[in-house]
N, C-alpha and C positions, 0 to 999 in steps of 0.2 A: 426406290425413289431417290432423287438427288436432293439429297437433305438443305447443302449449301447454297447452291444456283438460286437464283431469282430469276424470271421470267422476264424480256425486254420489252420493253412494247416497239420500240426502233427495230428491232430483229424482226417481228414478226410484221410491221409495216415490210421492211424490205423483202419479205419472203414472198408476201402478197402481190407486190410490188412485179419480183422477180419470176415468180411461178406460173403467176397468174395473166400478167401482163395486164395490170391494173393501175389504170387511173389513181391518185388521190382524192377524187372523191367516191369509186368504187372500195377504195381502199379504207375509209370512215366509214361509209355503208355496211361493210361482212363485221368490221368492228362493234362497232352498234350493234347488230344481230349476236353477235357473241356476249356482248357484257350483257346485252336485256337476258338473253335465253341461259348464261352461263350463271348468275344470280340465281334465278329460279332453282337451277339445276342444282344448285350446290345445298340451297337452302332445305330441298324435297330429302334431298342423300341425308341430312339430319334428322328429318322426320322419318325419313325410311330405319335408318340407324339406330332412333333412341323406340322404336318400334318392332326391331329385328325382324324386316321386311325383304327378306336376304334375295332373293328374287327380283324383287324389284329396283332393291339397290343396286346390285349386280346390273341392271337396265342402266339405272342410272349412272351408272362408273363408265357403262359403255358407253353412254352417249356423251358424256365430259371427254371421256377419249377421244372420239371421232373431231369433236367440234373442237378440242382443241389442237388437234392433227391438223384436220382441215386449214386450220389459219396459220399453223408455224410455230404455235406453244408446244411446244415440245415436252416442256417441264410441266406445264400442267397434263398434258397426255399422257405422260409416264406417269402421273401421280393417280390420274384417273383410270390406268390399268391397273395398278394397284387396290383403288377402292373395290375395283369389278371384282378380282379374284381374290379379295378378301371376303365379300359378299358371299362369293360363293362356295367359299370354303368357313361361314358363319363366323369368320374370325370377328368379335369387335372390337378388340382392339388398334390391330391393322387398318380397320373401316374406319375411327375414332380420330387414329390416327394420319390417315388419307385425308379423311377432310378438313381437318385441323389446317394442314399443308394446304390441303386448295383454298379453303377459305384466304388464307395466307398472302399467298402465293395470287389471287384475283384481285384481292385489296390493296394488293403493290404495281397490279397493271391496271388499277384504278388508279390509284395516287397518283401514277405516271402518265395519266391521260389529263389528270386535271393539271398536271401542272405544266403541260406541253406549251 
C-alpha cells in the first residue's frame, strides 16, 4: 500500500476524461456511482472484518479494486488489493489495516469533491 499518497480527485477526473473520452457531465455521473457504491463498500468490509467473514471480504477488497481501477484511483485500488489478499490469507490485521487507509483515503476524495 502506498502509505503516503493521497488519492486526487483532479487526476482521476482527467483520467476519465482521457481514457474514456468523456463529457463533464459523463464525468460526475461514474463519480457519483463510485462515492454511493464505494461508501457501502467500505462500510460492508467492516462488518465483514469485525465478523472474520474472510470470503466475503476477500469479495469485497475485489470489488473496491475493480471500481476503483475502473475510474483512475489507483491508490485506492492498490489498497483494495491488499484488503483482498489479506482476507484471504485471514490476516486481520492487514484487513484492519486496509480499510483504515481506504476509509482514509475516500474521505479526502470526499473532502475534495465538496470543496471543488
Amino acid at each position: 500500500m502506498q502509505e503516503n499518497k493521497a488519492e486526487s480527485l483532479c487526476g482521476v477526473k482527467n483520467y476519465l476524461r482521457k481514457e474514456f473520452e468523456l463529457d463533464d457531465n459523463d464525468v460526475e455521473e461514474m463519480i457519483d456511482e463510485y462515492f454511493k457504491n464505494m461508501d457501502s463498500l467500505i462500510e460492508k468490509g467492516g462488518e465483514q472484518s469485525r465478523g472474520a467473514a474472510w470470503g466475503e471480504l476477500a469479495r469485497t477488497g475485489h470489488s473496491i479494486k475493480g471500481a476503483s481501477a475502473n475510474i483512475g484511483a489507483n491508490i485506492m485500488s492498490e489498497t483494495g488489493k491488499a484488503l483482498e489478499l489479506g482476507a484471504r490469507e485471514e490476516k486481520k490485521d492487514e484487513c484492519e489495516q486496509a480499510l483504515k487507509k481506504l476509509r482514509a483515503d475516500f474521505d479526502n476524495l470526499r473532502e475534495q469533491r465538496v470543496n471543488e
